[in-house]
C-alpha positions in Angstrom: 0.0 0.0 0.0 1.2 3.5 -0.8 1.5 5.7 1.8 -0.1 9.6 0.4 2.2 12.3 1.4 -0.2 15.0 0.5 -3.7 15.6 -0.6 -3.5 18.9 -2.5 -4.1 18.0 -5.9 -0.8 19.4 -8.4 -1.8 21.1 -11.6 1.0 22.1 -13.7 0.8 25.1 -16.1 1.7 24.5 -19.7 5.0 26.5 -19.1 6.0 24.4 -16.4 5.0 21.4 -18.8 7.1 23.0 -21.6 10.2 23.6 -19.0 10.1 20.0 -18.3 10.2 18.5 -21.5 13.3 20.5 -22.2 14.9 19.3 -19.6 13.6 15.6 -19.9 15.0 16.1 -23.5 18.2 17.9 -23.1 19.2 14.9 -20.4 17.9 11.9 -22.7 20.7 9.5 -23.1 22.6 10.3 -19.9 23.3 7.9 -17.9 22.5 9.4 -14.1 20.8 11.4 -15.5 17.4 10.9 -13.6 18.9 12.7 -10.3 19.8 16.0 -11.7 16.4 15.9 -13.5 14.8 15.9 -10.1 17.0 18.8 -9.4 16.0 20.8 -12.3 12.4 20.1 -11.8 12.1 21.6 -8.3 13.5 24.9 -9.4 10.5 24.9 -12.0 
């Protein structure tokens, strides 16, 4: 069973949408790569 951390539902704006899938895109192929995409993501 998951354990829910929050119950505020998250709804992202296009932009922030946009800002991710440059970043998803500009680290595709990296290996490691899924730890500084967290990092990115946060400052979004």
């Amino acid at each position: 069973m998951q354990k829910r951390i929050s119950t505020l539902p998250f709804h992202d704006t296009p932009e922030q949408a946009q800002k991710l899938d440059a970043v998803i895109e500009g680290l595709k192929g990296h290996d490691g790569a899924v730890m500084p995409a967290l990092h990115e993501d946060q400052e979004i």
